[in-house]
C-alpha positions as CSV (number, residue, x, y, z in Angstrom):
1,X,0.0,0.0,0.0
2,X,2.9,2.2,0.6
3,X,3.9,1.7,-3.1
4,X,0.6,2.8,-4.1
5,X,0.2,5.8,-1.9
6,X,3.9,7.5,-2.8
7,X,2.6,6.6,-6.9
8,X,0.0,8.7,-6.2
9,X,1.8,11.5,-4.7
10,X,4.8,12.0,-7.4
11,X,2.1,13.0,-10.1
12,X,0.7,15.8,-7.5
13,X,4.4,16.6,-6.3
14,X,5.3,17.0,-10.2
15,X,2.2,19.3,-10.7
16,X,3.1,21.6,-8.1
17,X,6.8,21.9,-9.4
18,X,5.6,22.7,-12.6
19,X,3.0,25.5,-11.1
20,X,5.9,27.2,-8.9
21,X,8.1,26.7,-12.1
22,X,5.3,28.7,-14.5
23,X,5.0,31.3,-11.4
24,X,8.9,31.5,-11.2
25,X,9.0,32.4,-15.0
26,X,6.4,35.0,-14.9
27,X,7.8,36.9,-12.2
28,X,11.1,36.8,-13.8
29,X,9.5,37.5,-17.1
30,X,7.8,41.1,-15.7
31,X,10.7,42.5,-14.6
32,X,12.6,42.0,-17.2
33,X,15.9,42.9,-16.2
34,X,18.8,44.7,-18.5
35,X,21.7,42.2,-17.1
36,X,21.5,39.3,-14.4
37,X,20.3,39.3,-11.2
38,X,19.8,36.8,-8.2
39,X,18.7,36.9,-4.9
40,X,20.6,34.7,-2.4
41,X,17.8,34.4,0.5
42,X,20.3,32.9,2.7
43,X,22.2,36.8,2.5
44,X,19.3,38.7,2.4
45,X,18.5,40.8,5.5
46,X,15.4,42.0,6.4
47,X,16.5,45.6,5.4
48,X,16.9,44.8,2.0
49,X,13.7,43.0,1.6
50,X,12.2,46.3,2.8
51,X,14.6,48.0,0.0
52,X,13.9,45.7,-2.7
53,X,11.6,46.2,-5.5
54,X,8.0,45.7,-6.2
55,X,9.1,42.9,-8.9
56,X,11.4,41.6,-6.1
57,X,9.5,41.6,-3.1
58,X,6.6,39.6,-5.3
59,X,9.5,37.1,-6.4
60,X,10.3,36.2,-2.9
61,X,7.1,36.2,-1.4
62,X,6.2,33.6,-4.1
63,X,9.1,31.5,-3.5
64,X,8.6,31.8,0.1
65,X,4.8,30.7,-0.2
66,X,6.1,27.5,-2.3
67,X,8.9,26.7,0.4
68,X,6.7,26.6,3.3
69,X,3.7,25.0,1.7
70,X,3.2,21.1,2.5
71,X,3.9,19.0,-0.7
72,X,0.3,17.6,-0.9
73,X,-1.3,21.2,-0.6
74,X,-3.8,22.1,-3.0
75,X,-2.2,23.8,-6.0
76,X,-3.3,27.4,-5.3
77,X,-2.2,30.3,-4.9
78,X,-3.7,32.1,-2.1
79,X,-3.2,36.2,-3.4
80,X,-5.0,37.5,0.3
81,X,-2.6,35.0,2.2
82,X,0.4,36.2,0.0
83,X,-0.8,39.9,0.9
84,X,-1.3,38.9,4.6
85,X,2.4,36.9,4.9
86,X,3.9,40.1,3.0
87,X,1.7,42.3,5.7
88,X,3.7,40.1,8.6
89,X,7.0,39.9,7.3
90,X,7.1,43.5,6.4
91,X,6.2,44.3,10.1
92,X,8.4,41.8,11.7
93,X,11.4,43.1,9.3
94,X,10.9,46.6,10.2
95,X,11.2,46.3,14.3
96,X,14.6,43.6,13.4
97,X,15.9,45.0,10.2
98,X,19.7,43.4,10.7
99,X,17.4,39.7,11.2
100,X,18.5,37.5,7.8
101,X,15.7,37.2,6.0
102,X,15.0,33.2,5.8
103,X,15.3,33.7,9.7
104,X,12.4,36.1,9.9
105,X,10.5,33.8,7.5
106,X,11.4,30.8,9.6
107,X,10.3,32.2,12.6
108,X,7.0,33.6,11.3
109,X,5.9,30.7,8.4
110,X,6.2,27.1,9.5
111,X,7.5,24.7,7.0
112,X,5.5,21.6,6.5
């Protein structure tokens, strides 16, 4: 049965990597940058989140909700809970601005 049960899980697994893969290129596609640029979230303070772009902030916040979503959550994406996780981390960064960024996240979000 366990056989059965983890058969049925890679098809959904493989869904969702596709979804955050097509929300990944989107993102990247708006902001259309003139040269390359990435975002190392294990550097990233909470003071440049707070300084980052519209296009970036997005980005992350996507990537974030993908991270700490369990693998056999439905394959939606939430906009009012991406509004109220941006709403909590913008608040938390702002009183610890020095805090690393996946460490504000980690402390806020639980992973699944």
């Amino acid at each position: 049965m366990g056989a059965t049960r983890a058969a049925a899980a890679t098809p959904t697994a493989a869904i969702h990597s596709a979804v955050m893969a097509a929300v990944l290129a989107t993102f990247l596609a708006w902001s259309a940058p003139a040269k390359a640029n990435t975002i190392d979230l294990s550097t990233w303070t909470c003071k440049q989140f707070q300084s980052a772009s519209k296009n970036e902030i997005t980005l992350i916040l996507a990537w974030l909700d993908g991270y700490y979503r369990a693998e056999d959550d439905p394959l939606v994406v939430d906009t009012d809970q991406l509004d109220a996780n941006a709403k909590k981390l913008g608040a938390y960064c702002a009183v610890h601005p020095d805090t690393k960024l996946i460490t504000a996240a980690d402390t806020l979000f639980e992973r699944e």
